[in-house]
BAFI-3210 file (N, C-alpha, C; in Angstrom, 3 decimals, decimal comma, padded with zeros to 6 digits):
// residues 195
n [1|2|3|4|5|6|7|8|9|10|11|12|13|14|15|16|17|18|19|20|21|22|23|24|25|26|27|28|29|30|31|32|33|34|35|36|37|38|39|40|41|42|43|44|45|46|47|48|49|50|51|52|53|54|55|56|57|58|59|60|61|62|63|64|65|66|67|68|69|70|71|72|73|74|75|76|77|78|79|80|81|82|83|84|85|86|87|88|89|90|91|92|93|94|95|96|97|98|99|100|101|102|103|104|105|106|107|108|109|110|111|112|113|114|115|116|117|118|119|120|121|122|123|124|125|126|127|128|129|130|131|132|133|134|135|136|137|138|139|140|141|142|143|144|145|146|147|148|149|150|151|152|153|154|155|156|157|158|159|160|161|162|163|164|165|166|167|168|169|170|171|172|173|174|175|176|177|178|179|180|181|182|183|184|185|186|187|188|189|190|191|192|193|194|195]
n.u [-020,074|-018,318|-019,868|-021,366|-019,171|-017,668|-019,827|-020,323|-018,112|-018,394|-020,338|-018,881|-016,959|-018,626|-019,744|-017,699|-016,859|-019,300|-019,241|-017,256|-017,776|-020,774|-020,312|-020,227|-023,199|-024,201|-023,785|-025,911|-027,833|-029,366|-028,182|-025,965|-026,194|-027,479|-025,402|-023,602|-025,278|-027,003|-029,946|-033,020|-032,690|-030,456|-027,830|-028,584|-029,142|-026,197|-025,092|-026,136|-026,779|-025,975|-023,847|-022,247|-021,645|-020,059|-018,059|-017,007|-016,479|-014,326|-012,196|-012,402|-010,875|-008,577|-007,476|-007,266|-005,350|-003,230|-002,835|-002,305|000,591|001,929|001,585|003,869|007,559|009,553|011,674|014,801|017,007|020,190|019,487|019,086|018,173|017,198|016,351|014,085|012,724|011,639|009,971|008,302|007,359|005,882|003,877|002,294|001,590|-000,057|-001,799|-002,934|-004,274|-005,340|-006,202|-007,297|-010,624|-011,043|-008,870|-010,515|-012,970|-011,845|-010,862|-013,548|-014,613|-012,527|-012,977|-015,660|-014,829|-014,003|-016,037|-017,130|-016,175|-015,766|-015,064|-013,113|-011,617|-011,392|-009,883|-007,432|-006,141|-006,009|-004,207|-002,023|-001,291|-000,096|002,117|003,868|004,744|005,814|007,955|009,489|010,561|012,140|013,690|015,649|016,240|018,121|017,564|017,936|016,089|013,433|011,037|009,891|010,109|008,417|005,552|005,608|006,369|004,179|002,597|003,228|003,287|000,331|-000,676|000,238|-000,921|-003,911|-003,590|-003,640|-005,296|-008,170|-007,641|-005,997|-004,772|-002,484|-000,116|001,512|003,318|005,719|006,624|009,384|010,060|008,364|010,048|012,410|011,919|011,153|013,211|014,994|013,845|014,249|016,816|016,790|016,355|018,241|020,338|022,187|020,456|020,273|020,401]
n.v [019,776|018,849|018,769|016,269|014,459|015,243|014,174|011,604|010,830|011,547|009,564|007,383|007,433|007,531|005,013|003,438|004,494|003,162|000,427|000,460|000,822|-000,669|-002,692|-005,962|-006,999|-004,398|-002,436|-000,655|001,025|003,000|003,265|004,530|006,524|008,131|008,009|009,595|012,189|012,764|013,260|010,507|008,310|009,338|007,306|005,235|006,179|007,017|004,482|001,981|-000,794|-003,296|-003,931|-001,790|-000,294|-001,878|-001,667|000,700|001,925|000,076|001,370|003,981|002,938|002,475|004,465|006,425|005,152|005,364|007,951|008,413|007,063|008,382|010,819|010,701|011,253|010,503|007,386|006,773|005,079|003,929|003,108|004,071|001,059|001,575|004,269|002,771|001,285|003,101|005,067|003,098|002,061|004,014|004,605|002,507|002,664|005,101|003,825|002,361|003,735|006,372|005,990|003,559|003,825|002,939|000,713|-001,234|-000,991|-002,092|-004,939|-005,708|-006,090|-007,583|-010,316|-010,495|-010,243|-013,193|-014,406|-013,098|-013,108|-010,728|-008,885|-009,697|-009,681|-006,819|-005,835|-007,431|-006,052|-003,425|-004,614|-005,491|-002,711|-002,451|-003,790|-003,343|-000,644|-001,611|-003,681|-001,303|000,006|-002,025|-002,990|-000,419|-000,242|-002,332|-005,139|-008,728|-010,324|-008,363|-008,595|-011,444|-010,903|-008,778|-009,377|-010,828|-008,960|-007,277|-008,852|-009,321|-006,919|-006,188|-008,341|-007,691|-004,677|-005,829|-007,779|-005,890|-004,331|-006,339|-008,704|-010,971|-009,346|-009,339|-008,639|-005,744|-003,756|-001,237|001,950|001,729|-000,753|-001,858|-000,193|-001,914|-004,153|-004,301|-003,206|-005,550|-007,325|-006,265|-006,464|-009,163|-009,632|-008,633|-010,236|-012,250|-014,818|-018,017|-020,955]
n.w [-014,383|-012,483|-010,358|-010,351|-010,279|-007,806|-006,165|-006,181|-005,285|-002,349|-001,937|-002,130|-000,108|001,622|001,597|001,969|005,084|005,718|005,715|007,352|009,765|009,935|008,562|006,021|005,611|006,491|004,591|002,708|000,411|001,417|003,759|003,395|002,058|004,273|005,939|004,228|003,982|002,422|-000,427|-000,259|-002,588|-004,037|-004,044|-005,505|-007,661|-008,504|-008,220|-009,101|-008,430|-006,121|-006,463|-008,348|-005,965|-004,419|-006,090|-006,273|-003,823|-003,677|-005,808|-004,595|-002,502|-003,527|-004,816|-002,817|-000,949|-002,987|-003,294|-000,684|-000,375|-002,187|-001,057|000,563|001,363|-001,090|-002,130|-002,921|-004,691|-004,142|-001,256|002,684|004,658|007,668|006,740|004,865|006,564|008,786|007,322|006,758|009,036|010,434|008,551|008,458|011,355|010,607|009,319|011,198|012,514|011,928|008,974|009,898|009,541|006,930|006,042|008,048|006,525|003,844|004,735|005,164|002,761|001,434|002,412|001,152|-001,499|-001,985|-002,352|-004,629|-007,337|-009,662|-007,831|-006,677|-008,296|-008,849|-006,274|-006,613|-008,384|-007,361|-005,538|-006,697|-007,495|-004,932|-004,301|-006,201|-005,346|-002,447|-004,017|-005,603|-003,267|-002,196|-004,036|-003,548|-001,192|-001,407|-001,950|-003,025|-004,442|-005,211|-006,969|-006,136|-003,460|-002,502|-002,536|000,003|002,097|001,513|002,755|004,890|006,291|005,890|007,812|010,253|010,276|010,333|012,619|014,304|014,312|014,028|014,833|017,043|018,387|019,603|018,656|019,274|018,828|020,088|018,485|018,388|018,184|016,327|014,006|014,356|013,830|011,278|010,118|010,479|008,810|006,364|006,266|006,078|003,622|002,083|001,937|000,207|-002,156|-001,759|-004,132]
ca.u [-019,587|-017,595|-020,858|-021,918|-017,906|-017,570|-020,977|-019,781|-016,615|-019,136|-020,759|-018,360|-016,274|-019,801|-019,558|-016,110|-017,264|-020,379|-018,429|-016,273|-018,919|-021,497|-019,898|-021,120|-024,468|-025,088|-024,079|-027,417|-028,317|-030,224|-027,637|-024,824|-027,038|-027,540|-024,187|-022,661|-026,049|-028,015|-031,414|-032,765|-032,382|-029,076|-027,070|-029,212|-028,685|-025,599|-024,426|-027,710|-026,584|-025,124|-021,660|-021,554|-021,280|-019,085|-017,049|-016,854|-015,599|-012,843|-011,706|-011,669|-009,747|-007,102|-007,339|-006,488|-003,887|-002,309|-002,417|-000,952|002,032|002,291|002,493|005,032|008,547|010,188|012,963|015,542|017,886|020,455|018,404|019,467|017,419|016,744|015,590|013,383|012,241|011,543|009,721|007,146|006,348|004,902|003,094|001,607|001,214|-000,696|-002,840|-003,856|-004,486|-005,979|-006,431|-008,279|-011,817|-010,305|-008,958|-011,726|-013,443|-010,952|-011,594|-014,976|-014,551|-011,769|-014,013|-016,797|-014,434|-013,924|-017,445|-017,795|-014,849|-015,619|-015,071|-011,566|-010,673|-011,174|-009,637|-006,401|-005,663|-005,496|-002,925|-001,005|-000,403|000,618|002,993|004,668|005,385|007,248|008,752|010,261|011,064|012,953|014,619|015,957|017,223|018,962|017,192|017,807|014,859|012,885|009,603|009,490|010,167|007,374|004,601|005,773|006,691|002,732|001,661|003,680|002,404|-001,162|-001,088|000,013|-002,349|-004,835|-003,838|-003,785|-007,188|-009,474|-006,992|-006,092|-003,996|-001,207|001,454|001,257|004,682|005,962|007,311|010,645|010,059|008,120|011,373|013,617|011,191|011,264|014,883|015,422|013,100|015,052|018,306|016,857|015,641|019,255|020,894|022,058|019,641|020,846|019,893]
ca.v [018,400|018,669|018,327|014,652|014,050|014,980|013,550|010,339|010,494|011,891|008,670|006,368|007,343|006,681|003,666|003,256|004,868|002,391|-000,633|000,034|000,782|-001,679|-004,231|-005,559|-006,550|-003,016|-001,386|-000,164|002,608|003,941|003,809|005,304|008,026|008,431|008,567|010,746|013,522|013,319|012,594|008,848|008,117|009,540|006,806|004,313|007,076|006,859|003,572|001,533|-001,749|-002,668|-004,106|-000,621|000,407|-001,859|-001,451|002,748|001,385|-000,582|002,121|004,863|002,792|002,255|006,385|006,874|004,556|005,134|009,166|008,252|006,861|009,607|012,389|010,736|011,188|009,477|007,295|006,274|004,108|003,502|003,906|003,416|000,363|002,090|005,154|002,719|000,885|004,005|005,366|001,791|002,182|005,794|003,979|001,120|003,593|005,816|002,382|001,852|005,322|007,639|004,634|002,401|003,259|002,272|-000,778|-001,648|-001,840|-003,307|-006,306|-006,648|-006,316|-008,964|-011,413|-010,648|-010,791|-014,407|-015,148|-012,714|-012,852|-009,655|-007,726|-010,051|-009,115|-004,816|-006,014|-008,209|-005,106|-002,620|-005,632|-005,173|-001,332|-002,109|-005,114|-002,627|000,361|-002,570|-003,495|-000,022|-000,200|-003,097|-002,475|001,028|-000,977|-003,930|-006,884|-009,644|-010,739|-007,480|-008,972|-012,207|-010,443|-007,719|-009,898|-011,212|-007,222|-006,634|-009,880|-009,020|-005,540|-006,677|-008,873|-006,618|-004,240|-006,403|-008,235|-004,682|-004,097|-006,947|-009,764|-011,359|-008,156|-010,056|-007,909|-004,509|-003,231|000,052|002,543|001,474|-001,894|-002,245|000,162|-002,563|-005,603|-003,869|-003,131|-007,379|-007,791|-005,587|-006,876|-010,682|-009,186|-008,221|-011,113|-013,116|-016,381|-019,597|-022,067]
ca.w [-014,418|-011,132|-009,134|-010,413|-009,722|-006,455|-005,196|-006,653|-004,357|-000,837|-001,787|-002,417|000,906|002,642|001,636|002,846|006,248|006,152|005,358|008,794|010,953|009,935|007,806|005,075|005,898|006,829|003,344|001,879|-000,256|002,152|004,744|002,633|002,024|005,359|005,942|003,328|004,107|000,638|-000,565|-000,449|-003,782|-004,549|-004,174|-006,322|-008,845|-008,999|-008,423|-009,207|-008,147|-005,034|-007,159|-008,505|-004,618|-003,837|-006,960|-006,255|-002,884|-003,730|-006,173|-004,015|-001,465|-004,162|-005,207|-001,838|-000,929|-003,561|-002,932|000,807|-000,582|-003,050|-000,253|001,672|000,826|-002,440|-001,544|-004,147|-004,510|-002,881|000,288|004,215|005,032|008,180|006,585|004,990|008,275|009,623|006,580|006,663|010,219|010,000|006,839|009,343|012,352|010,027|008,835|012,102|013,201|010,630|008,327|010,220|008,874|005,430|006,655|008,276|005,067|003,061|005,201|005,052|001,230|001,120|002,809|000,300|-002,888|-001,730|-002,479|-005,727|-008,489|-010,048|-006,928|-006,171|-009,365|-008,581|-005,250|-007,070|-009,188|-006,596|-004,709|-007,745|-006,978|-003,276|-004,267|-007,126|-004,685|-002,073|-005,258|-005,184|-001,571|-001,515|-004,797|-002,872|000,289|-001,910|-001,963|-003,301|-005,249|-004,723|-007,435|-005,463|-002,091|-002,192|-001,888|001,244|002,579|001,856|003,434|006,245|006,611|006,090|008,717|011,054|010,227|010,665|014,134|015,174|014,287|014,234|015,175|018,489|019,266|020,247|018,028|019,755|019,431|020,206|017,038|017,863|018,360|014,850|013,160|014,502|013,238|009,618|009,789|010,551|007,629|005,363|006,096|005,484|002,146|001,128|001,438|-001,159|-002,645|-001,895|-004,819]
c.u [-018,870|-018,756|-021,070|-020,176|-017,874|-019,032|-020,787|-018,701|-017,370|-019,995|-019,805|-017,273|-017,564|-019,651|-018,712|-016,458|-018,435|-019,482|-017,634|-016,751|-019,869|-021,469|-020,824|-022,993|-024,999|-024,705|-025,240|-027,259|-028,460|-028,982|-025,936|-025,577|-027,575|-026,085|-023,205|-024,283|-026,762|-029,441|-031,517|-033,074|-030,786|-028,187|-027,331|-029,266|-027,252|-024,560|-025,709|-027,819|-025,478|-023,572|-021,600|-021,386|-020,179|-017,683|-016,506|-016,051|-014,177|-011,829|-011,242|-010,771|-008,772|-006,845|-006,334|-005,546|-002,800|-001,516|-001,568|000,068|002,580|002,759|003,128|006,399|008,948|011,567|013,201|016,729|019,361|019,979|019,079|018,588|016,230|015,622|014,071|011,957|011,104|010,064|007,919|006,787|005,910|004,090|001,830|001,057|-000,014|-002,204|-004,135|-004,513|-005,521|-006,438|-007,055|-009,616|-011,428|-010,249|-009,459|-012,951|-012,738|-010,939|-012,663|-015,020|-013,385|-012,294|-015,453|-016,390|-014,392|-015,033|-017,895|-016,457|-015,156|-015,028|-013,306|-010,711|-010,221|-009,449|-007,485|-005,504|-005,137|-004,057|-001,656|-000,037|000,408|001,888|003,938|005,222|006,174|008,051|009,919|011,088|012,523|014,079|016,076|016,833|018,157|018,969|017,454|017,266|013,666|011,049|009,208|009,156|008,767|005,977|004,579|005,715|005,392|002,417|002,024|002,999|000,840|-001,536|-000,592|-000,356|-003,443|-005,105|-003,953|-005,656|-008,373|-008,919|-007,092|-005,468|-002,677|000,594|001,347|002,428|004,577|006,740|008,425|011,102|009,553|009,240|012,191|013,363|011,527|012,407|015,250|015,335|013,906|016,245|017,761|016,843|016,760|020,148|021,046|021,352|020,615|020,523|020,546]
c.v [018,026|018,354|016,782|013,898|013,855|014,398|012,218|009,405|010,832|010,158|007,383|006,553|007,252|005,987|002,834|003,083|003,623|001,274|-000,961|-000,053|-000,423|-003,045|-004,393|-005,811|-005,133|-001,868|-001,646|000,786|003,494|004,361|004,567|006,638|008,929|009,059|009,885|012,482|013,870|012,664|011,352|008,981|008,207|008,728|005,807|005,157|006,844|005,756|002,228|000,322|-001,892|-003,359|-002,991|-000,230|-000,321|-001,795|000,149|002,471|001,513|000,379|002,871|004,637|002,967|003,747|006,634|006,372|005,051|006,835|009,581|008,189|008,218|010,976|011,588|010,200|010,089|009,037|006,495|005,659|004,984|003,966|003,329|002,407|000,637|003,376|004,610|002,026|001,703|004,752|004,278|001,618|002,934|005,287|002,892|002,081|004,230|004,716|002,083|002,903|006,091|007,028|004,308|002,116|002,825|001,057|-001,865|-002,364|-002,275|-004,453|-006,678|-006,743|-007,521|-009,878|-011,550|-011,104|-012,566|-015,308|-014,312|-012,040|-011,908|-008,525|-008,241|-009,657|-007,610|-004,956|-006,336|-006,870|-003,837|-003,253|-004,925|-003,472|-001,269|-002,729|-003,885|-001,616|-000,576|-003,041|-002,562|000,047|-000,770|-003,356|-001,243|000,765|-002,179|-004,966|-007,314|-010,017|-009,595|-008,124|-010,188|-012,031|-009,339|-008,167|-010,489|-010,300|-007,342|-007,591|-009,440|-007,384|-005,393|-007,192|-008,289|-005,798|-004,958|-007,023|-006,966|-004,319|-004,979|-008,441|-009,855|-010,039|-008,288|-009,244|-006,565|-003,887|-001,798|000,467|001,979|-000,198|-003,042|-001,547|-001,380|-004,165|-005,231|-004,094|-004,667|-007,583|-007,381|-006,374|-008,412|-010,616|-009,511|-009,152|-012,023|-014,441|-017,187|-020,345|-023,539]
c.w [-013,123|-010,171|-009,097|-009,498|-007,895|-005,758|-005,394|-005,545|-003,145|-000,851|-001,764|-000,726|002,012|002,324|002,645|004,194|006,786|006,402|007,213|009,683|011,328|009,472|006,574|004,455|005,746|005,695|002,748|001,293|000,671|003,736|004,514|002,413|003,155|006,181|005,221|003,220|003,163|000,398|-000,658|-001,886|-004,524|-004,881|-005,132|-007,650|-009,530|-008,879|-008,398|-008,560|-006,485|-005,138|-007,349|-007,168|-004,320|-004,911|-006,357|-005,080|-003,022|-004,814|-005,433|-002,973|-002,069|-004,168|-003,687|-001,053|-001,753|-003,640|-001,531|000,076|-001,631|-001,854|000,769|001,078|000,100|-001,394|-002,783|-003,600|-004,319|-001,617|001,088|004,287|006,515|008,028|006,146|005,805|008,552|008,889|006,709|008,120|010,163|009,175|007,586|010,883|011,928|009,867|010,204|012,880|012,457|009,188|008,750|009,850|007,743|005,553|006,790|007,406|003,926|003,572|005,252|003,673|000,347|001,478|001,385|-001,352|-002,817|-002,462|-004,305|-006,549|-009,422|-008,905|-006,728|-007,115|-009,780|-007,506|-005,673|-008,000|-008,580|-005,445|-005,440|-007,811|-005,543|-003,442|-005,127|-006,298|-003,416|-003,033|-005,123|-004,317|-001,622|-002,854|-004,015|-002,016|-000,572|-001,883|-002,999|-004,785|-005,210|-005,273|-006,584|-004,127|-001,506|-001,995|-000,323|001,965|002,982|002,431|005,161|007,124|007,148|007,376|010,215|011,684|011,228|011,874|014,780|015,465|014,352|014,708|016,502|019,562|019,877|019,858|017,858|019,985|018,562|019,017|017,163|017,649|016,277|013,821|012,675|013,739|012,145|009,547|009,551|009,303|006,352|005,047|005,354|004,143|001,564|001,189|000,945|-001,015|-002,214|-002,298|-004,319]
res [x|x|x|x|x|x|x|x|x|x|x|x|x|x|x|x|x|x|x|x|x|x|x|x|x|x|x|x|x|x|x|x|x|x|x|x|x|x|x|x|x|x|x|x|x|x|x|x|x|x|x|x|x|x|x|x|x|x|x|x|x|x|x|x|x|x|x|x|x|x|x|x|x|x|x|x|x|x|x|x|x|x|x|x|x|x|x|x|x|x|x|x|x|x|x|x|x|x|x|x|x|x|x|x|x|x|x|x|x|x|x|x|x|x|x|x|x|x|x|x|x|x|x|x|x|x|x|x|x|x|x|x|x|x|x|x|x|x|x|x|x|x|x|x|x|x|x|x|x|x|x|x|x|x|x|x|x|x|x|x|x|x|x|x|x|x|x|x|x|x|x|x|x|x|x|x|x|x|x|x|x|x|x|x|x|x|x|x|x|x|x|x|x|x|x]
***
């Protein structure tokens, strides 16, 4: 039973791999299978359709996002704000580094959910795990409003990300430079609403 498993997951991180390379034009069967090293057929085996491909996708991005944050240190409350600064650049460094094929196709797959509300809705659910661990975060450091605030965190992050990688490029700052941006961000977090 472990064989169908893991060939499931060699295919589904071809995907991934395809997705960054070629976009999404260029996911095929045939070129996921090309990619991940298995017979032509294989992949139409086991994901017959090409929603089940990009469903297996958008899963295993979440699997493995959500296993990043898992191996990198717990932080609890009361937290340094710095520590967690410091903590969410390494997190965004990493994104754009050793991440980036991921990324990569998490944007061409956010462009496509746009157009196909089963996939925005895989897509909206895995949000929901990123938004809940800033949640955490910003609980830890002493915000404010931490449930209203954590969508903004990930928007902010995101777009980051993203000018890094497929944007104008314009927001290229150095580790200590993005610490010291977070840290700002943090502090705005924690102080008190004004109705």
């Amino acid at each position: 039973m472990a064989e169908p498993t893991t060939r499931r997951l060699r295919l589904a991180d071809a995907a991934i791999s395809t997705l960054a390379r070629a976009g999404m034009r260029g996911l095929t069967h045939r070129a996921v299978e090309e990619t991940a090293g298995v017979p032509a057929g294989t992949c139409s085996y086991y994901f017959p359709t090409r929603q089940a491909l990009l469903r297996a996708a958008v899963d295993r991005l979440a699997e493995i996002d959500l296993a990043d944050v898992a191996d990198r240190p717990a932080i609890t409350e009361p937290a340094d704000p710095a520590r967690i600064a410091a903590a969410v650049a390494d997190l965004v460094q990493h994104l754009v580094t050793t991440g980036r094929e991921r990324m990569l196709a998490r944007y061409e797959l956010s462009l496509e959910a746009t157009r196909r509300p089963e996939l925005h809705a895989v897509l909206a659910t895995a949000g929901r795990a990123h938004r809940a661990v800033a949640q955490e975060l910003l609980t830890a450091a002493g915000a404010s409003d931490p449930p209203s605030q954590a969508p903004v965190f990930v928007a902010f992050l995101d777009g980051l990300v993203f000018d890094h990688l497929a944007g104008a490029g314009a927001l290229r700052p150095t580790a200590d430079e993005l610490r010291a941006r977070l840290l700002d961000l943090l502090h705005g977090f924690t102080r008190p609403l004004h109705r």
